[in-house]
OpenMM code with the backbone's topology and positions (N, CA, C; nanometers):
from openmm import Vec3, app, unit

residues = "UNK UNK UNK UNK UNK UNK UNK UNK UNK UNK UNK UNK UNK UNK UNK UNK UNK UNK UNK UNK UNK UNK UNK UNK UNK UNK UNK UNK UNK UNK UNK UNK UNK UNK UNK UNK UNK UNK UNK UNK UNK UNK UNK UNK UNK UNK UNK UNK UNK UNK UNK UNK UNK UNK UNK UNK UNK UNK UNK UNK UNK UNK UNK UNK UNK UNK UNK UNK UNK UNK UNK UNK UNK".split()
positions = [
    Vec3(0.8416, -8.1076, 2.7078),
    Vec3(0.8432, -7.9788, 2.6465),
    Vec3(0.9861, -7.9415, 2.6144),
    Vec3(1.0113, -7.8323, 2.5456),
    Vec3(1.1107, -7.7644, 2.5073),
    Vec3(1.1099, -7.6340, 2.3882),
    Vec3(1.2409, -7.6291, 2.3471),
    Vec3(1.1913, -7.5327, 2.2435),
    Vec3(1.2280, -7.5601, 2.0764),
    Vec3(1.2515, -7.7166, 2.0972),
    Vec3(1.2715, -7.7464, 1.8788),
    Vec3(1.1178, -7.7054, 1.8683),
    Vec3(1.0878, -7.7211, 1.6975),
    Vec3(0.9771, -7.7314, 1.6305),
    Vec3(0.8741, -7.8631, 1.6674),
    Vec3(0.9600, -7.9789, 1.7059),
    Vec3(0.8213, -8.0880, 1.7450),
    Vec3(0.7678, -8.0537, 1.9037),
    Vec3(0.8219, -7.9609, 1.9977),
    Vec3(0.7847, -7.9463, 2.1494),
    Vec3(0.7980, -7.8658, 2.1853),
    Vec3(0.8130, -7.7527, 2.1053),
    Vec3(0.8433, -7.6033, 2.1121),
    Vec3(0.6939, -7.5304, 2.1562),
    Vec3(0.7007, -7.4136, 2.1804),
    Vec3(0.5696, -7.3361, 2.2461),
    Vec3(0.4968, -7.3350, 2.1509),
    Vec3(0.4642, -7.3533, 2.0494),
    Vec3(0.3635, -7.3826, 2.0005),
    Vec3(0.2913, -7.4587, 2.0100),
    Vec3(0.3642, -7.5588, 2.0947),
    Vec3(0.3079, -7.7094, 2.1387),
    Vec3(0.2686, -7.7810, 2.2441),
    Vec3(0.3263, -7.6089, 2.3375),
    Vec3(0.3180, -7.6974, 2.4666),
    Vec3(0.1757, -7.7128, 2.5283),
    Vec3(0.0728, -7.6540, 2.4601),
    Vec3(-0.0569, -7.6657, 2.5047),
    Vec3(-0.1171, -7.8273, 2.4656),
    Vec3(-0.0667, -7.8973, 2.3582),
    Vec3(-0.1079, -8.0582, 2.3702),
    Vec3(-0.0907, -8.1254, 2.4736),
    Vec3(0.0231, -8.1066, 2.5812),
    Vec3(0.0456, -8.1345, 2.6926),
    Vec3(-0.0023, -8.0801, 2.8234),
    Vec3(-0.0206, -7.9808, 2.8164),
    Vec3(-0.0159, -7.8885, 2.9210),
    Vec3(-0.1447, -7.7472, 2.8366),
    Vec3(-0.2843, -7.8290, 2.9268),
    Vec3(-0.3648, -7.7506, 2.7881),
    Vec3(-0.4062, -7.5857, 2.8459),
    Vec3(-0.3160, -7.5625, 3.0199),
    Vec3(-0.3555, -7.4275, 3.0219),
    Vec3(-0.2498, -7.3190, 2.9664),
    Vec3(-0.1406, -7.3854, 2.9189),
    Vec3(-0.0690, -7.3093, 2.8370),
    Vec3(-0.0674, -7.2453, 2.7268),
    Vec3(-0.2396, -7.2420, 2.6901),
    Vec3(-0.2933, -7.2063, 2.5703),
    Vec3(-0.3910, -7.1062, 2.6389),
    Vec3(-0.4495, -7.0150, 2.5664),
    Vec3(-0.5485, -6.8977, 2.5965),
    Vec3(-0.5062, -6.8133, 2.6829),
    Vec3(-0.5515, -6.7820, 2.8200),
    Vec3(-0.5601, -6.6313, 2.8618),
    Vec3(-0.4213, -6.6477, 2.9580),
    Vec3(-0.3333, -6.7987, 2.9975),
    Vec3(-0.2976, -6.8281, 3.0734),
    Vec3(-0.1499, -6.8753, 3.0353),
    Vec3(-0.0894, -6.7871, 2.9465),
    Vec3(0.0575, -6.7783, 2.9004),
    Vec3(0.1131, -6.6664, 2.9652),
    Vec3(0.2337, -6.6724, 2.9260),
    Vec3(0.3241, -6.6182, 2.9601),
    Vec3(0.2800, -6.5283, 2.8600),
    Vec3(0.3598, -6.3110, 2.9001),
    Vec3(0.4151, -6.3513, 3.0363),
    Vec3(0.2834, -6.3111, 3.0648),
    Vec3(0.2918, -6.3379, 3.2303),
    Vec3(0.2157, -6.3327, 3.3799),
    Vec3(0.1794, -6.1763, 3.3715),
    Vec3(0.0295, -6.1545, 3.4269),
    Vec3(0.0359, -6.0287, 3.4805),
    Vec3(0.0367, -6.0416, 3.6291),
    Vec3(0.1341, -6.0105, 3.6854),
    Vec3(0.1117, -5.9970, 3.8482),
    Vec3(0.0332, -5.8638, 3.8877),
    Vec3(-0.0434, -5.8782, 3.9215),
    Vec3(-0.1085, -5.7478, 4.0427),
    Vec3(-0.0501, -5.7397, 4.1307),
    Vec3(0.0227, -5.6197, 4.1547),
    Vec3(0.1067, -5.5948, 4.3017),
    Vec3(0.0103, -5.5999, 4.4491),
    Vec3(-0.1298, -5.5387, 4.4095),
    Vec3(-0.2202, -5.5466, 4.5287),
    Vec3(-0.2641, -5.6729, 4.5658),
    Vec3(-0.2455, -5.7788, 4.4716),
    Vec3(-0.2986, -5.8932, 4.5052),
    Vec3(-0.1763, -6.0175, 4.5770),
    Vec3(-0.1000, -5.9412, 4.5629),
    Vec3(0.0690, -6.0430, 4.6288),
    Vec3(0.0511, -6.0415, 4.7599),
    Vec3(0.0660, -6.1515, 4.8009),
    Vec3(0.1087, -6.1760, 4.9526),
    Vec3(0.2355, -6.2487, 4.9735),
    Vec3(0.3616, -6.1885, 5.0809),
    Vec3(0.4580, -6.2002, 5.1185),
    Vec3(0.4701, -6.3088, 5.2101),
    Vec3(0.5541, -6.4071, 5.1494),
    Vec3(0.5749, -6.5323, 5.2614),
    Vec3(0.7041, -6.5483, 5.2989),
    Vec3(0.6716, -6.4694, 5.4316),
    Vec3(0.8700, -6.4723, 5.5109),
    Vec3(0.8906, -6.6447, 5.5298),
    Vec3(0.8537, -6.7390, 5.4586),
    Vec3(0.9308, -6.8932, 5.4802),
    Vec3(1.0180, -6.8814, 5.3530),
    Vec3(0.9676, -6.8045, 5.2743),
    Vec3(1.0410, -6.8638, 5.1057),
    Vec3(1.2092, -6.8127, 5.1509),
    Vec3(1.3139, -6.8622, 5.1220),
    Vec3(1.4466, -6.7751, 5.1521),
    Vec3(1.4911, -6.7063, 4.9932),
    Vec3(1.5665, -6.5578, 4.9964),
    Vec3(1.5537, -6.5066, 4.9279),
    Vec3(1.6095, -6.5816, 4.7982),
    Vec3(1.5950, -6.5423, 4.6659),
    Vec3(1.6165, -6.5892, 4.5334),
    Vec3(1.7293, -6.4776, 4.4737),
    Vec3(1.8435, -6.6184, 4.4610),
    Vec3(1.9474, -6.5148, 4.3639),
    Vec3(1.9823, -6.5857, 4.2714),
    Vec3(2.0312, -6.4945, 4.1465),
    Vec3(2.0981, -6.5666, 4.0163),
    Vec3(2.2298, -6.4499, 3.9760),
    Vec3(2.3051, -6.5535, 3.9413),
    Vec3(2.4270, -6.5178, 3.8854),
    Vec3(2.5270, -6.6109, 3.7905),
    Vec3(2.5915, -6.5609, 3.7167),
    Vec3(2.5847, -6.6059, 3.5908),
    Vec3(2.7397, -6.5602, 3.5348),
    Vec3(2.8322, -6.6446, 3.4548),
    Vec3(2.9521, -6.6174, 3.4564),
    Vec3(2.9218, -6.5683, 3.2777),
    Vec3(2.9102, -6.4876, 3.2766),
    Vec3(2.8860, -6.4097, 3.1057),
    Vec3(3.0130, -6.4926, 3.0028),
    Vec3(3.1381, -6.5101, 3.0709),
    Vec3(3.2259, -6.5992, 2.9729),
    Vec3(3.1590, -6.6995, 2.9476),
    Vec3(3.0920, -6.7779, 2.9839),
    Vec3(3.0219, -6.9284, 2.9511),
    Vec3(2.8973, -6.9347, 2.8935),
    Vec3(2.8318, -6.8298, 2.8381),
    Vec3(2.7766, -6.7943, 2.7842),
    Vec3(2.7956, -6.8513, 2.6139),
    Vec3(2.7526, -6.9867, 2.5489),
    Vec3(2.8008, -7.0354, 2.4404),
    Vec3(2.7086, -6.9823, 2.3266),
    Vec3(2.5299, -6.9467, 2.3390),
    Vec3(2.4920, -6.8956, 2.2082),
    Vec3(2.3896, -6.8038, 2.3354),
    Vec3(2.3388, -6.6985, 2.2506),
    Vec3(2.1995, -6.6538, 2.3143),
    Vec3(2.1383, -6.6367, 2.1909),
    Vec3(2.0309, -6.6342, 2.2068),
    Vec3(1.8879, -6.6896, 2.1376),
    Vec3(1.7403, -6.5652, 2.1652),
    Vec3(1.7222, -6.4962, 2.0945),
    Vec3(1.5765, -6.4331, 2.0844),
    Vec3(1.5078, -6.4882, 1.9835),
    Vec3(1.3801, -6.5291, 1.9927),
    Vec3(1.3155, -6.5676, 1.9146),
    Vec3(1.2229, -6.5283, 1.8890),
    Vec3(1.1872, -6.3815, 1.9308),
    Vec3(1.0887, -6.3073, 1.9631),
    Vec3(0.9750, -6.3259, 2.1024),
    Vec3(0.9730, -6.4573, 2.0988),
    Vec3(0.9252, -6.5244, 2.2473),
    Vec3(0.9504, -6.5761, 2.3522),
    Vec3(1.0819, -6.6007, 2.3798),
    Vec3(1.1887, -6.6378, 2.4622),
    Vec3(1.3497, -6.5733, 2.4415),
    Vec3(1.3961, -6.5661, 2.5513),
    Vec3(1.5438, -6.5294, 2.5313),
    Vec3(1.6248, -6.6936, 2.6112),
    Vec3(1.7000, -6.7694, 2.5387),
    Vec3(1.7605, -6.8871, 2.5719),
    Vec3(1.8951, -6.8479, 2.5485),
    Vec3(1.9758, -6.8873, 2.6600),
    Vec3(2.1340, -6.8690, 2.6949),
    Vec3(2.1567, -7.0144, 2.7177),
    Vec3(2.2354, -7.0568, 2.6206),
    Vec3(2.2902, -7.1807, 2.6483),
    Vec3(2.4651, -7.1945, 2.7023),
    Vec3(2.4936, -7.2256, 2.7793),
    Vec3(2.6050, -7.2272, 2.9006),
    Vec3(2.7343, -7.3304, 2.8678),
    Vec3(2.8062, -7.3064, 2.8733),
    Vec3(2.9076, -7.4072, 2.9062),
    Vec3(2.9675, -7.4189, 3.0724),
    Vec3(2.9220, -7.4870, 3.1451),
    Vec3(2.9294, -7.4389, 3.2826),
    Vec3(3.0099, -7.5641, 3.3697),
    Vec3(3.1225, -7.5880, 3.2823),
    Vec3(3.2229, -7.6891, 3.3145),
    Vec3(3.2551, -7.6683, 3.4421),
    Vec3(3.3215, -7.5352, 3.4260),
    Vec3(3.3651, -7.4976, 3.6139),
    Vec3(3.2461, -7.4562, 3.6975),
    Vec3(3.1493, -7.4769, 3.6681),
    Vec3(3.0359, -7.4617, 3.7561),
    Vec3(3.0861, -7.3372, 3.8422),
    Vec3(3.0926, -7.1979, 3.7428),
    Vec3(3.0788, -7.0539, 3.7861),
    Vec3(2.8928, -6.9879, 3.7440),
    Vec3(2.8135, -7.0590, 3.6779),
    Vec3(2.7053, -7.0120, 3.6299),
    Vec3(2.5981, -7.1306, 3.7406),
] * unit.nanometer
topology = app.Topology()
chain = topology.addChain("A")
for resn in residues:
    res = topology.addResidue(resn, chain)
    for name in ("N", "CA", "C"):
        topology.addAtom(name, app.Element.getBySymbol(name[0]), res)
């Protein structure tokens, strides 16, 4: 998968056929239906905005492509 025109989301259901119908992105999460698993350790992201080389809306994705030489992102 990816996002050119030959493997792009339009496509990814030839591969991956629940990525088509009720079962795309995005997700509806139900908050009543979540259950909390104190094993997961918490999730962080951070991101050096200088290395930031194009960003991308495509109406269906937002893609930030990086230059992350010094591995600050």
């Amino acid at each position: 998968w990816g996002y050119d025109n030959d493997n792009g989301p339009d496509r990814w259901h030839e591969n991956y056929p629940m990525a088509k119908g009720d079962r795309q992105s995005p997700i509806e999460i139900s908050s009543g239906e979540v259950q909390h698993d104190g094993s997961l350790a918490p999730w962080h992201a951070s991101y050096d905005p200088g290395a930031a080389k194009t960003i991308l809306n495509n109406g269906r994705t937002c893609r930030v492509v990086f230059d992350d030489t010094f591995d600050r992102s």
